[in-house]
C-alpha positions in Angstrom: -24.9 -4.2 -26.6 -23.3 -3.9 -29.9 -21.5 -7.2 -31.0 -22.8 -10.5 -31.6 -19.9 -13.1 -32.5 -22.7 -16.0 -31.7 -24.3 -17.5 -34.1 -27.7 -14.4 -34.6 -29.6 -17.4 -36.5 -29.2 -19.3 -32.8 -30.4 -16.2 -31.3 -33.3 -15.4 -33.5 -34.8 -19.0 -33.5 -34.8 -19.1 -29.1 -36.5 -15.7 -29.3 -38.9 -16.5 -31.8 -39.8 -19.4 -29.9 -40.4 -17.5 -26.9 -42.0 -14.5 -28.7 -44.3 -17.4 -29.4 -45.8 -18.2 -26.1 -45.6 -14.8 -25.1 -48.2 -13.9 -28.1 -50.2 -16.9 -27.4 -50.7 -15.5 -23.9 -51.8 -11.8 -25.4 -54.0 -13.6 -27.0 -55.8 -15.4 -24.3 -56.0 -12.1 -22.4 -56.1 -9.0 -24.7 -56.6 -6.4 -21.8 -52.9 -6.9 -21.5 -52.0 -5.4 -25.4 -52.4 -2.0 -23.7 -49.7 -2.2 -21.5 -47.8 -3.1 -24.7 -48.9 -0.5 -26.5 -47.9 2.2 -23.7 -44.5 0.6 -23.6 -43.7 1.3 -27.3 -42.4 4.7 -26.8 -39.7 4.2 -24.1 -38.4 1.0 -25.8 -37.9 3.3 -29.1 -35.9 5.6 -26.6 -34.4 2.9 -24.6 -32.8 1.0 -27.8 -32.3 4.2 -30.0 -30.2 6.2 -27.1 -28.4 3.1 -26.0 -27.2 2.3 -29.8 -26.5 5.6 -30.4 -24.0 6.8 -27.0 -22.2 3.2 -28.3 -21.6 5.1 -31.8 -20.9 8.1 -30.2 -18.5 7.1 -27.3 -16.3 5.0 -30.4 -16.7 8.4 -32.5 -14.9 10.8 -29.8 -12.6 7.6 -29.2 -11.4 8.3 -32.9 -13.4 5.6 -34.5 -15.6 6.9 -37.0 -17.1 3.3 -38.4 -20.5 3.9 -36.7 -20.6 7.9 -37.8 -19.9 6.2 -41.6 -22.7 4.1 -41.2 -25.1 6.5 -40.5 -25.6 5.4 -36.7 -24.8 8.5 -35.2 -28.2 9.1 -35.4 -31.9 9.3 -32.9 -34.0 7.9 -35.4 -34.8 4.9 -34.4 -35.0 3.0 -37.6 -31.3 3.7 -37.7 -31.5 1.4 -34.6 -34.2 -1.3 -34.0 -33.8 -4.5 -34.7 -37.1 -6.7 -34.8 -36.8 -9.4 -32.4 -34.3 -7.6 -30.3 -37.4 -4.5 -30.3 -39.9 -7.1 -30.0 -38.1 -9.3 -26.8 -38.2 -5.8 -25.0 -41.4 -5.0 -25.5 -43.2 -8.3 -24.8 -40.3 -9.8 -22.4 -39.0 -6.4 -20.7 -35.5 -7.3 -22.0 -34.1 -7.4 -25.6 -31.3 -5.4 -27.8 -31.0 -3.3 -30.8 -29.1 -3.5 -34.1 -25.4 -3.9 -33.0 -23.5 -1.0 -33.9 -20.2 -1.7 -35.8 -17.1 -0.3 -34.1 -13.6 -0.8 -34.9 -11.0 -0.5 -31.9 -8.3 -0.4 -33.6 -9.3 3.4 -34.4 -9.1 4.0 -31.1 -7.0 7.2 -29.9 -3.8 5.6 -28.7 -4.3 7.4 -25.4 -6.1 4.2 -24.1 -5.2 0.6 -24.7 -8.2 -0.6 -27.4 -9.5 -3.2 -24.7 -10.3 0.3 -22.3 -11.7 1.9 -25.0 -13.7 -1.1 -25.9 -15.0 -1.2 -21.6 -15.9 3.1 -22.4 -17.7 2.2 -25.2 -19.6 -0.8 -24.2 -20.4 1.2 -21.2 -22.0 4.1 -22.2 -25.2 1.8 -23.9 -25.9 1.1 -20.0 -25.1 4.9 -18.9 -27.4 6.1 -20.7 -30.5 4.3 -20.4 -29.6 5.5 -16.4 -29.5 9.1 -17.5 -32.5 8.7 -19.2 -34.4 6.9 -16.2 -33.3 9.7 -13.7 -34.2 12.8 -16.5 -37.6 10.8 -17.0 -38.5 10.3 -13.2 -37.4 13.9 -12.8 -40.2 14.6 -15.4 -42.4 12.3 -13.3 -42.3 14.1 -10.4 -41.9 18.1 -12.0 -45.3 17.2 -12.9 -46.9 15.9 -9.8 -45.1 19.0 -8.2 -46.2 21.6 -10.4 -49.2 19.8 -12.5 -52.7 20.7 -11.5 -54.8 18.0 -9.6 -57.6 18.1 -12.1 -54.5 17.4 -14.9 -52.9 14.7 -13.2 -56.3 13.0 -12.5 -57.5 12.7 -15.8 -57.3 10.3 -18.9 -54.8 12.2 -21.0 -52.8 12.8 -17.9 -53.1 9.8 -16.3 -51.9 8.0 -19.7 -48.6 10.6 -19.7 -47.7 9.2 -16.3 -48.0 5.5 -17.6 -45.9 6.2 -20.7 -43.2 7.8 -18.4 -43.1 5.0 -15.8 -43.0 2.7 -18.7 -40.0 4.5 -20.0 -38.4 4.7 -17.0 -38.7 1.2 -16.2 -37.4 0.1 -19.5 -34.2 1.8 -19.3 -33.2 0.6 -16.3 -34.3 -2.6 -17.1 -32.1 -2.5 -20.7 -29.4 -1.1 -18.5 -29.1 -3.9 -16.0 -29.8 -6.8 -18.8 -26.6 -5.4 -20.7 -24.7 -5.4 -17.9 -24.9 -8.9 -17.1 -20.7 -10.1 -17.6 -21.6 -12.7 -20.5 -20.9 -12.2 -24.4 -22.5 -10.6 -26.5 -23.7 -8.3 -23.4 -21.7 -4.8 -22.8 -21.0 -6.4 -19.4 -18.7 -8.8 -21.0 -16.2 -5.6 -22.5 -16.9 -3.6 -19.4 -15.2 -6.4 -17.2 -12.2 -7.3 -19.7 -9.7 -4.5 -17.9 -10.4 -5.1 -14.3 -10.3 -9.3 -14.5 -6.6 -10.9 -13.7 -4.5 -12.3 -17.0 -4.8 -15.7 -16.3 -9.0 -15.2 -15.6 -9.1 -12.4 -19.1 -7.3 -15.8 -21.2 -10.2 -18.0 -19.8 -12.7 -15.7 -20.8 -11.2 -15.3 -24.2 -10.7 -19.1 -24.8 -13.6 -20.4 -23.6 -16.0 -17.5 -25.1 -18.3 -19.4 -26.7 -19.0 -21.5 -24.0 -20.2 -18.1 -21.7 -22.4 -17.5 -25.1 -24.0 -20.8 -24.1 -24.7 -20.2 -20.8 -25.5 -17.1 -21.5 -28.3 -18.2 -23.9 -29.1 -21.0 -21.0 -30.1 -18.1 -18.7 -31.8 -16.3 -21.0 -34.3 -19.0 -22.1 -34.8 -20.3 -18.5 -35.7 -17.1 -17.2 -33.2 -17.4 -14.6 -31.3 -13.7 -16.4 -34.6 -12.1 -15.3 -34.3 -13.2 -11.9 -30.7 -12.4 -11.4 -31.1 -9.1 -12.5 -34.4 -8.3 -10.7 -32.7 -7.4 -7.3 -30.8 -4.9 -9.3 -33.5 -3.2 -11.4 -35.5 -3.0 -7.8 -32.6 -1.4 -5.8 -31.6 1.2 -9.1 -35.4 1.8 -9.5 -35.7 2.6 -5.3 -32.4 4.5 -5.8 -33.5 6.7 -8.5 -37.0 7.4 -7.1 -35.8 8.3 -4.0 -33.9 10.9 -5.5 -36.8 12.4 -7.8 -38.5 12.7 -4.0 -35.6 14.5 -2.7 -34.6 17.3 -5.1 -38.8 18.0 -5.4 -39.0 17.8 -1.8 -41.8 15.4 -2.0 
């Protein structure tokens, strides 16, 4: 995602909150921390690629605000931002820093509300290119791996950390697609909806922030996406099993 127009103080509070229980319950059970700590690495390549094809999409688009900024960058510092990092890690959902785009920069070979769809778009895209390239990793090294390799510790624990990516950038992709500000989904729409439904949308914004931030706290995001991260993730893996033949 890369705008926030909602009030981030609103946004910061709710997920602190529910960062809140979520650490109470690491707490009761500390087994669970590994699974967090094997999920670090794809959420720094889930956030830092989706932030960066945003800046890059605007850049080849003409606008060079994100390139000024020094976000045209795959260091993640450039990137995270610390509740957003922290919501994905402990939640399976979350965002990184917004990056800054201006579309009136835009080449004037697209109206600024299609460029504004490309570039919301290719946050999403590319957590999907980086879920197939990482299951194709996946299963390049059951195919060609030895068995003595694939059953031990240090293998075992590359496997995990590639699931765990994998799983994490579809589930990033989905979450941003969802059709409510500040999510891509919301820009994405904007070209394809009638006039009379694009004016709601634009009048009424803030209200879709609220409910927006309604599904998000109630968990109810997480269960409309879920059918979606399922049928990608089944989609994806089936095709790792079909190039490899497995």
């Amino acid at each position: 995602m890369f705008g926030f127009n909602f009030d981030r103080r609103t946004m910061y509070i709710i997920a602190g909150i529910l960062l809140l229980f979520v650490i109470i319950q690491y707490v009761a059970n500390p087994s669970q921390l590994i699974g967090l700590l094997l999920s670090a690495p794809g959420v720094l390549i889930a956030i830092t690629f989706h932030e960066f094809a945003h800046g890059y999409a605007a850049y080849k688009l003409g606008d060079d605000t994100a390139k000024n900024q020094g976000r045209l960058s795959l260091n993640p510092l450039d990137h995270l931002d610390p509740i957003g990092t922290l919501m994905l890690l402990v939640a399976g959902f979350g965002w990184g820093k917004p990056v800054e785009v201006d579309p009136r920069n835009y080449t004037r070979k697209i109206s600024m509300e299609k460029g504004e769809a490309i570039v919301s778009a290719a946050g999403p895209v590319m957590n999907f290119i980086l879920a197939i390239v990482f299951t194709l990793i996946y299963f390049a090294i059951y195919k060609f791996a030895s068995l003595s390799f694939i059953s031990s510790n240090i293998g075992g624990i590359i496997l995990l950390l590639i699931t765990s990516t994998i799983s994490i950038n579809i589930g990033l992709g989905v979450f941003n697609l969802i059709p409510l500000p500040p999510l891509d989904g919301s820009k994405i729409i904007m070209p394809f909806l009638p006039y009379k439904a694009k004016q709601f949308f634009i009048n009424n914004e803030q209200i879709f922030y609220i409910v927006f931030v309604l599904l998000w706290i109630t968990g109810l995001a997480g269960t409309i996406i879920t059918p979606a991260i399922s049928g990608i993730s089944t989609g994806i893996l089936n095709l790792g099993k079909l190039i490899f033949r497995l």
